[in-house]
C-alpha positions in Angstrom: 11.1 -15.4 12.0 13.2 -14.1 9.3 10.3 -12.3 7.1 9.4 -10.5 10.4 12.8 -9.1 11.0 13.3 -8.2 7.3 10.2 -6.5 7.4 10.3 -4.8 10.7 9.9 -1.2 10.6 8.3 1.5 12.8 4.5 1.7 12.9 2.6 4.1 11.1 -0.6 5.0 8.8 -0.2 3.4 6.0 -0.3 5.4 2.5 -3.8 5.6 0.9 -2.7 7.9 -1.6 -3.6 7.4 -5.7 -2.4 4.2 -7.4 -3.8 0.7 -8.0 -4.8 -2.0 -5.8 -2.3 -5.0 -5.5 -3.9 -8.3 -5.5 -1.5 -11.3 -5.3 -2.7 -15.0 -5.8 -0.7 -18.1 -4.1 -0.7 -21.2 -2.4 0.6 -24.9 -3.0 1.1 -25.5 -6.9 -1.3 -27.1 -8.5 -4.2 -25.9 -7.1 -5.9 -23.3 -9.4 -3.9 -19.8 -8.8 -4.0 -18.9 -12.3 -7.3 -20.0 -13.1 -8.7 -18.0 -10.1 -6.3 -14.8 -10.8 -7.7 -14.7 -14.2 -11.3 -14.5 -12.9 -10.7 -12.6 -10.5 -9.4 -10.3 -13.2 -12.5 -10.7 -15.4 -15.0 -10.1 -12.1 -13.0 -7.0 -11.5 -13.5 -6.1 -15.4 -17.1 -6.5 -15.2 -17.4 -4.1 -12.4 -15.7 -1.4 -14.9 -12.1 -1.6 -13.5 -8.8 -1.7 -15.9 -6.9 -4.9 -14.5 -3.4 -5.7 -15.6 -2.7 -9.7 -14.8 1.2 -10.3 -14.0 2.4 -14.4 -14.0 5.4 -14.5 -11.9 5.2 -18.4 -12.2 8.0 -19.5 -13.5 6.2 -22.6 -15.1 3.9 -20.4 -16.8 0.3 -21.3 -17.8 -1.5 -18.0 -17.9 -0.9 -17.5 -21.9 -2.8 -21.2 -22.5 -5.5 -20.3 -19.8 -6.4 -17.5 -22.1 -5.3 -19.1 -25.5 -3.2 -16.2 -26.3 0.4 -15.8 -26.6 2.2 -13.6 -23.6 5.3 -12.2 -23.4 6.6 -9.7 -20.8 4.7 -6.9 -22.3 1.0 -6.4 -21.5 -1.6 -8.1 -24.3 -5.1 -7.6 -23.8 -6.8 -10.8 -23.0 -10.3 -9.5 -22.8 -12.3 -6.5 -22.5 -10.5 -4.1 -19.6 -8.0 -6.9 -18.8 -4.5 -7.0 -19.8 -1.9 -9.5 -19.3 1.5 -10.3 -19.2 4.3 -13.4 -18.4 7.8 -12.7 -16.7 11.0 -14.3 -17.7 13.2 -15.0 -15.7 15.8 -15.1 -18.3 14.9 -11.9 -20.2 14.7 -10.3 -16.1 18.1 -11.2 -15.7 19.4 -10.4 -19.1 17.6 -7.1 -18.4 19.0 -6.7 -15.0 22.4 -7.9 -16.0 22.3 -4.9 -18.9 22.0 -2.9 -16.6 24.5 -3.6 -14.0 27.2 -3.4 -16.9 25.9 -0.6 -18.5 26.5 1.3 -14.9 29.4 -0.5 -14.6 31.0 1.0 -18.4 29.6 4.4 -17.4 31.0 4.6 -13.6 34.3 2.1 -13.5 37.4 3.3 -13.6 39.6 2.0 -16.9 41.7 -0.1 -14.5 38.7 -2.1 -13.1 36.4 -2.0 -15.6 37.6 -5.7 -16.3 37.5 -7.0 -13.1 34.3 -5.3 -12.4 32.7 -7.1 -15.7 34.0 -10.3 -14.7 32.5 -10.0 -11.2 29.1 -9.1 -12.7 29.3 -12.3 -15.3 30.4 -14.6 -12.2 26.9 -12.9 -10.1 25.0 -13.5 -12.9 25.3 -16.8 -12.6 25.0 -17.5 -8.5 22.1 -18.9 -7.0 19.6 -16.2 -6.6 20.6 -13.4 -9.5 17.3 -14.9 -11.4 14.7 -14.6 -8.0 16.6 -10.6 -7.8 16.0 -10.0 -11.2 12.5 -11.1 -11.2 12.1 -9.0 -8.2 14.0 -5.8 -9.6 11.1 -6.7 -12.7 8.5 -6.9 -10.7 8.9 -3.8 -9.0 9.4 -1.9 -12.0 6.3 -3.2 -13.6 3.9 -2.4 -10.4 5.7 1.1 -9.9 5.6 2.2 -13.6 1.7 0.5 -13.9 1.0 2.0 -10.9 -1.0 5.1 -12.2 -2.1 2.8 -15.7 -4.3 0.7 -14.3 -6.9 0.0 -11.6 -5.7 -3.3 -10.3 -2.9 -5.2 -10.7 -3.3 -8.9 -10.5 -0.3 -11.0 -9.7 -0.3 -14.8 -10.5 2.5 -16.5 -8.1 4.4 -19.0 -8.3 4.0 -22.1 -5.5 4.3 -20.1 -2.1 8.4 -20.8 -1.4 8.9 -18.8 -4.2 6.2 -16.0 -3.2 7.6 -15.3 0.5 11.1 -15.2 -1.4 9.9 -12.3 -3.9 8.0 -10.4 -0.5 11.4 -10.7 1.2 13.4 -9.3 -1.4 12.1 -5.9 -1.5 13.5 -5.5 2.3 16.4 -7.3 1.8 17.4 -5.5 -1.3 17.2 -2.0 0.4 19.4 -3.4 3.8 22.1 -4.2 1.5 21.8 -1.3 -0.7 22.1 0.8 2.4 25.4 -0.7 3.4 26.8 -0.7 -0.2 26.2 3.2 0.2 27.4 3.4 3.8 30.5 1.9 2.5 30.8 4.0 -0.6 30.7 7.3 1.6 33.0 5.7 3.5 35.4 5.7 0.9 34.6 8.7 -0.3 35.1 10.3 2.6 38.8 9.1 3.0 39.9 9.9 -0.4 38.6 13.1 0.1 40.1 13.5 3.6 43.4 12.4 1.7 43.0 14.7 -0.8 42.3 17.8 1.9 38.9 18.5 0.5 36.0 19.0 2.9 33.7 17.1 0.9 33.0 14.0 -1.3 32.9 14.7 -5.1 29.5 14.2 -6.6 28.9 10.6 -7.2 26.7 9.2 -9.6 26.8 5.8 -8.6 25.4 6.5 -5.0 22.8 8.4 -7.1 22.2 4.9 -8.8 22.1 2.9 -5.3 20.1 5.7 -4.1 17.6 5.8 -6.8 17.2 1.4 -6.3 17.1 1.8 -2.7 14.3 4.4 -3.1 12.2 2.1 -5.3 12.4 -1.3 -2.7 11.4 1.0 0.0 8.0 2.0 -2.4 7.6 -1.2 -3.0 7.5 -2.3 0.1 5.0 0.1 1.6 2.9 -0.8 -1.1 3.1 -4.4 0.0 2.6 -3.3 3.7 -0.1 -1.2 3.2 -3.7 -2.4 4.0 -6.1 0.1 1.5 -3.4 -0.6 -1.5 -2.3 -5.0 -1.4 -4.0 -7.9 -0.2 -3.0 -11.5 -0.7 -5.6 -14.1 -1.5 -4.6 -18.2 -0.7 -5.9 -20.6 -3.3 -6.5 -24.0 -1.7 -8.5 -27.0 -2.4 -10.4 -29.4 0.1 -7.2 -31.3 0.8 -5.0 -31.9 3.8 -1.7 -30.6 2.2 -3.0 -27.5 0.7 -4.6 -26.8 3.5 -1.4 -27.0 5.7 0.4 -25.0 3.2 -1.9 -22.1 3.7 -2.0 -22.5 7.2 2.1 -21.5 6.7 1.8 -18.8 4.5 -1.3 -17.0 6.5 0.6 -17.3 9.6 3.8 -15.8 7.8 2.1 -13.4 6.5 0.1 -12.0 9.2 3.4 -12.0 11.2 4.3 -8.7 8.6 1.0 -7.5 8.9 0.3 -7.9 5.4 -3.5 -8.2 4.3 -4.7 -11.7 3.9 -8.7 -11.2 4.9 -10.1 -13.9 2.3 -9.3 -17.4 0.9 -10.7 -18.8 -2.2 -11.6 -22.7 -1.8 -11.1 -24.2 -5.2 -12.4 -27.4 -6.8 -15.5 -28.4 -4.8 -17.7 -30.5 -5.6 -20.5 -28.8 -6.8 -24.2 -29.9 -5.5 -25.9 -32.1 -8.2 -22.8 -34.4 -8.9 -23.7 -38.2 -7.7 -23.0 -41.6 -7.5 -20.9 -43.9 -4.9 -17.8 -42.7 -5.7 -18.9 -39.3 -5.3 -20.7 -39.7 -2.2 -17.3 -41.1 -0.8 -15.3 -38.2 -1.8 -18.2 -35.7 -0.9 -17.8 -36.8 2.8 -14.0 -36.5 2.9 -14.2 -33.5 1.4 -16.7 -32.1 4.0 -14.4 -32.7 6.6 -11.6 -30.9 4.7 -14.2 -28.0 4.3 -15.0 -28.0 7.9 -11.3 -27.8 8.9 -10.6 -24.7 6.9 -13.7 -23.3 8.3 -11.7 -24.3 11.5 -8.5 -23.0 11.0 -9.4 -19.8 9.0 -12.1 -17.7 11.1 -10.8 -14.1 10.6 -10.8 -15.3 6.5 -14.0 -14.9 4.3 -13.9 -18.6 2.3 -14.8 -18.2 -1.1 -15.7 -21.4 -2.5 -15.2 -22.6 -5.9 -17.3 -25.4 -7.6 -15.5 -27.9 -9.8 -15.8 -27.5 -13.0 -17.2 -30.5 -15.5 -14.7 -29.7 -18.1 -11.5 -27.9 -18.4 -11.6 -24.0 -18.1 -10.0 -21.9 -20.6 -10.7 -18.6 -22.5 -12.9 -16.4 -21.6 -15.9 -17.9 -21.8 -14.3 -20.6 -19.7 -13.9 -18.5 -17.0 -17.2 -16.7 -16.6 -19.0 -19.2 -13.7 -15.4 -19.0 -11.7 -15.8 -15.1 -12.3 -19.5 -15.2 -11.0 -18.1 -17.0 -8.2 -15.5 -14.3 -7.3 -17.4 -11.4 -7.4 -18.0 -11.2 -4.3 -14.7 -10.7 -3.9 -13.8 -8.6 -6.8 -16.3 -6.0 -4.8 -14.8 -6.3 -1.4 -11.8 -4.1 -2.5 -12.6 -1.2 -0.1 -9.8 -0.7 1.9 -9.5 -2.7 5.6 
């Protein structure tokens, strides 16, 4: 698989060192990610920990769960529980900044131009918004790091997760060969110019300094006592399937995915025929994930009679979770 190759690397104890727990919520849309990253955030509050809550959904919801306006810097929701949204667009205008910025500073006159136009033609290929968002995302967690207790990551449907835990790999191979190929050239100019080494270079400084960041990132992601990833499913057949995928993708990394939260269950005293009906379908959903998920604790979820929002809203779903919340030792 191509997330096993990307993330291949040689085996070794991972890094318990100071910095917060990453907890990433995910699974098929629809399904209750945000509603169960927020409480998880509040159960973790409520045990005394400072949380920071990151939406990474592009179709953000997290600012009307907790009827506050979010932007891309941290707002505090409730008590010990910041929270934030990521743009997209503002991550690639960020990004983009950036990129020309080092491009003004490090071009030559003669390809400045050139250079400008290549980085306005990138900006708009398929994938410069998933890199920004990662290059955002891994600023945020590395910079928050030290902040906060727990970081709290709200994902989007679960294509778009595996494509932001690929990136971080991805992003350091090539930066690698863009600095192979810049010593390269380096090299020959200086060989042409008879000098034994390479001028100082401040742009392989640069691709240095990014390269250095994935690779943090990544470890982070990788290591056992610092992230874990928690599906959200309900008692359905294709939510269930799409967790089935992403557990088995991710356990092919070795990344920490040692609980699953059921969500939307029919809780005990509801009644009636119809109920009764969908009580027994959903017992053999319940009994499949039991089934297919033995080496995850199932966290299950009660439906709620009304819509959850603020935080009152989300206290039962918190009470539910923290169990959970608690069982942040490391593996």
């Amino acid at each position: 698989m191509l997330l096993g190759r990307l993330f291949r690397r040689p085996q070794r104890h991972p890094d318990t060192g100071a910095g917060a727990r990453l907890t990433f919520f995910g699974g098929k849309g629809g399904v209750g990610k945000t509603t169960c990253a927020s409480a998880f955030s509040q159960a973790l509050a409520e045990q005394g920990q400072r949380v920071l809550l990151i939406s990474t959904d592009p179709a953000h919801s997290l600012g009307d769960l907790w009827e506050q306006s979010l932007s891309a810097s941290p707002v505090a929701v409730s008590k010990d529980v910041d929270a934030l949204e990521l743009d997209p667009d503002a991550a690639l205008k960020r990004y983009m900044g950036e990129v020309r910025e080092n491009l003004a500073n490090l071009a030559s006159p003669e390809v400045r131009d050139a250079a400008m136009r290549q980085a306005d033609l990138a900006a708009s290929s398929p994938g410069a918004e998933e890199s920004a968002l990662m290059d955002e995302l891994v600023r945020l967690t590395l910079e928050n790091s030290d902040r906060y207790d727990h970081l709290v990551f709200d994902t989007a449907p679960t294509g778009h997760t595996l494509q932001l835990l690929q990136l971080p790999e991805a992003m350091r191979g090539w930066t690698d060969a863009l600095l192979s190929k810049r010593r390269e050239t380096l090299d020959t100019g200086a060989a042409m110019q008879g000098s034994d080494a390479a001028p100082e270079d401040r742009a392989a400084r640069i691709l240095e300094a990014r390269r250095d960041r994935y690779a943090a990132m990544r470890d982070m992601l990788l290591d056992p006592n610092r992230t874990r990833f928690i599906p959200v499913l309900n008692p359905d057949r294709l939510s269930r399937e799409e967790t089935r995928r992403i557990v088995g993708t991710l356990g092919e990394v070795g990344m920490r995915v040692d609980a699953l939260v059921v969500n939307r269950v029919l809780p005990d005293f509801a009644d009636g025929d119809f109920v009764a009906r969908r009580r027994e379908a959903e017992s053999g959903h319940l009994a499949a994930i039991r089934r297919d998920f033995p080496a995850q604790e199932q966290v299950i979820v009660p439906l709620a009679t009304d819509d959850v929002s603020g935080e009152q809203g989300l206290a039962a779903i918190a009470a539910a979770l923290a169990p959970l919340a608690r069982s942040i030792s490391p593996a």
